[in-house]
C-alpha positions in Angstrom: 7.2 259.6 179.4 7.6 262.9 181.5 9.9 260.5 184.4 11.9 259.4 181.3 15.6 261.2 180.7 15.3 264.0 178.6 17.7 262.1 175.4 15.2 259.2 175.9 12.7 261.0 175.9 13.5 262.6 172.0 14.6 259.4 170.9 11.4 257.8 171.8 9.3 260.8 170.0 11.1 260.3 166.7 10.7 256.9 166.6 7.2 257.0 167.7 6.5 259.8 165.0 8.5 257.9 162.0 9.3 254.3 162.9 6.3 253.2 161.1 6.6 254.8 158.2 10.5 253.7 157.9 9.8 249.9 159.5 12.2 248.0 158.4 11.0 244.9 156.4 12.5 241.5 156.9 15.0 240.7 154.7 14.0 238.8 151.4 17.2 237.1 150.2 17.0 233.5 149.4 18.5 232.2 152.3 16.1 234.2 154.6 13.2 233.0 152.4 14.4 228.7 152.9 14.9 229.8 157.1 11.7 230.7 156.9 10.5 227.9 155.1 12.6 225.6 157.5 11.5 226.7 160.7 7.9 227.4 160.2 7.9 223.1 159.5 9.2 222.6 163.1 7.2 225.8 165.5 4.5 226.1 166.7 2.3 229.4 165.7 2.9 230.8 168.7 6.6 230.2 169.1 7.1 231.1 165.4 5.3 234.1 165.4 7.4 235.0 169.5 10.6 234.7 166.9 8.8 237.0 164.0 8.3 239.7 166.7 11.7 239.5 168.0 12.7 241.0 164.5 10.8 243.8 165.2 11.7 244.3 168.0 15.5 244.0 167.8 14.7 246.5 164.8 13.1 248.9 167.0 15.7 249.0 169.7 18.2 249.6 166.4 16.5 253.0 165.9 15.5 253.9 169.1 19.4 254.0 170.1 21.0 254.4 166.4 23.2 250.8 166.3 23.7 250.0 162.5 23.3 245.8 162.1 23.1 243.1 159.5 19.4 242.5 158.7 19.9 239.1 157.6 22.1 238.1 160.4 19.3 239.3 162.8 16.8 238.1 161.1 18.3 234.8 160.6 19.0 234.5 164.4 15.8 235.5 165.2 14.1 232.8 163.2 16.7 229.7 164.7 17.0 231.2 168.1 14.1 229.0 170.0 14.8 226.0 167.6 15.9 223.4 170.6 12.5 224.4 172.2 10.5 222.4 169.1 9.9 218.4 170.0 11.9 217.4 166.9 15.1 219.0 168.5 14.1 219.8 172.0 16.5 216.2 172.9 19.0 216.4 171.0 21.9 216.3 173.7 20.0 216.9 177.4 23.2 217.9 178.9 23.3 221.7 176.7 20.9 224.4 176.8 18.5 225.1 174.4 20.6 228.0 173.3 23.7 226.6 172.8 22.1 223.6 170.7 20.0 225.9 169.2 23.1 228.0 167.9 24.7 224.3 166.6 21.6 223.7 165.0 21.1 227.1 163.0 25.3 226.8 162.4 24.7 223.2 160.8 21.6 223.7 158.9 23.3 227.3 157.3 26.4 224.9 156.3 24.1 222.5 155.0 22.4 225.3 152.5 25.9 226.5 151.7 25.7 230.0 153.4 28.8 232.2 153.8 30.9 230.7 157.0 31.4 233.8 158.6 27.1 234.5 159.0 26.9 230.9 160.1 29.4 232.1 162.9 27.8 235.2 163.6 24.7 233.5 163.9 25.4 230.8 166.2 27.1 233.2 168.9 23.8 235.7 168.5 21.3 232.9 168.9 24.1 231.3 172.0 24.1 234.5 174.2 20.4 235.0 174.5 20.0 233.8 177.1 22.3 235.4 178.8 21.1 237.7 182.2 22.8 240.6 180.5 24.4 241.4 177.4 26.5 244.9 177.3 25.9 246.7 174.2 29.5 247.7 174.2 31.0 244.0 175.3 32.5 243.5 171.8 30.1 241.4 170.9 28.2 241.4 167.6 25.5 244.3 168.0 23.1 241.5 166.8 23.6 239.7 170.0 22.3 242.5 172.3 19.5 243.3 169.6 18.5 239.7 169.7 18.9 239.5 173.5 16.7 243.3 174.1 14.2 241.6 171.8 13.6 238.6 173.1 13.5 239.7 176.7 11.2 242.2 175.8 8.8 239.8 174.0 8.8 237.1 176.5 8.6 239.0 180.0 8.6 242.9 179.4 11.9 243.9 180.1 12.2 247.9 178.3 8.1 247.6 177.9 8.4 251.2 178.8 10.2 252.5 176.3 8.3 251.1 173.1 5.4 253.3 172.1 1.8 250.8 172.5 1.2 252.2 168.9 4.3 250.2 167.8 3.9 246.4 170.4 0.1 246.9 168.7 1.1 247.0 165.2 3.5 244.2 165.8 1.0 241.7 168.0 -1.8 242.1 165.3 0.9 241.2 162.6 2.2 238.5 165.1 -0.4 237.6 167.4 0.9 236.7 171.1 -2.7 234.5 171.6 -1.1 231.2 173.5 2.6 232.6 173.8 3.2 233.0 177.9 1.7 229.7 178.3 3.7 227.8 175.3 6.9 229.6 176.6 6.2 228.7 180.2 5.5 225.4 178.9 8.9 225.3 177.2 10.6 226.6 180.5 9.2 223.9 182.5 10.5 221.2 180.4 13.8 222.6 180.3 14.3 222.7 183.9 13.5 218.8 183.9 15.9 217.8 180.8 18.8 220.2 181.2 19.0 221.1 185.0 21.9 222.7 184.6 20.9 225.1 182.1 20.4 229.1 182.0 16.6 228.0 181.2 16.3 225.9 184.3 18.1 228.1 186.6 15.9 231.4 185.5 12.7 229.0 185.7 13.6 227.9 189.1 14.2 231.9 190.4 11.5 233.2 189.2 11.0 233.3 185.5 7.1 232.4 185.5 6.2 235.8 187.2 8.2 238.1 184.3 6.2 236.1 181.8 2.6 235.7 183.4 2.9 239.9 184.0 4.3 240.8 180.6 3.2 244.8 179.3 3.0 243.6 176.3 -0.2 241.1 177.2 -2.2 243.7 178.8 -4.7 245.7 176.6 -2.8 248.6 175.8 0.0 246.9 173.9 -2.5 244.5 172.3 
């Protein structure tokens, strides 16, 4: 922590001191409750618990830099956002990336169960851009996006490992287990790069994506 800047550095003591104690809950409206419900039919464990964590996650990054958010929009993203990976929708339309048919899929399924039009929206471009290399905090885009994003790239190959407390990554991997999640998600990538050649999936697989995920902080014993 000592090579860390010094405003990090605080931030990163008071959430490691109180984020615990003040962790944020998932929300429990209704609508949350029947994504749950909805999504846990289609993942696998390890996928579904990968999108679990990402709440967390996105949470933590929340306090650690002091962004104010909708719960249930993040929470809702978070749930949908890896919904085009599962084999009932994985081939829906081969020529779009998971992401983007994800985001129609969450959109259509929130119409469906008569959610406000504007979170249906919001969701869709959150669960879109995760893919994205890079997402600015300050692009104008809904701060859900970049939670989403610092989330899932965290979860999936370690990017920011460093500046989550181990106390924290444990507490959430023995809620959440990660047993099976590099090699499901690798899985995942691979097929991707076959069906949608094109996509943001296939072109990170074919640079390099394995070694981020196979190396992940967060799978080592001191985040587990």
């Amino acid at each position: 922590m000592k090579s860390l800047p010094g405003t990090l550095r605080a931030r990163l003591r008071r959430v490691d001191s109180s984020a615990l104690a003040r962790e944020s809950a998932p929300p429990d409206s209704a609508l949350a409750r029947d994504a749950e419900r909805f999504v846990a039919e289609h993942y696998t464990t390890s996928l579904y618990n990968h999108c679990l964590r990402c709440w967390y996650f996105g949470d933590f990054f929340a306090q650690l830099e002091g962004h104010r958010y909708d719960p249930e929009l993040l929470y809702i993203s978070s749930l949908f956002h890896d919904i085009a990976l599962t084999r009932q929708f994985r081939d829906q339309r081969p020529y779009a990336c998971f992401a983007v048919e994800g985001a129609d899929l969450a959109k259509a399924w929130l119409a469906r169960n008569n959610a406000d039009d504007a979170l249906a929206a919001n969701v869709a471009e959150v669960i879109a851009a995760h893919m994205d290399v890079h997402v600015p905090v300050g692009s104008g885009a809904e701060i859900e996006t970049y939670l989403l994003h610092e989330a899932a790239h965290l979860d999936v190959a370690g990017t920011r490992a460093s500046q989550v407390p181990s106390s924290y990554t444990r507490l959430v991997a023995g809620r959440h287990p990660r047993t099976g999640f590099a090699r499901a998600f690798s899985d995942a990538m691979k097929y991707e790069s076959l069906q949608r050649k094109a996509s943001r999936a296939a072109v990170l697989w074919k640079v390099g994506m394995a070694i981020p995920i196979n190396t992940n902080p967060l799978d080592s014993a001191a985040h587990r």
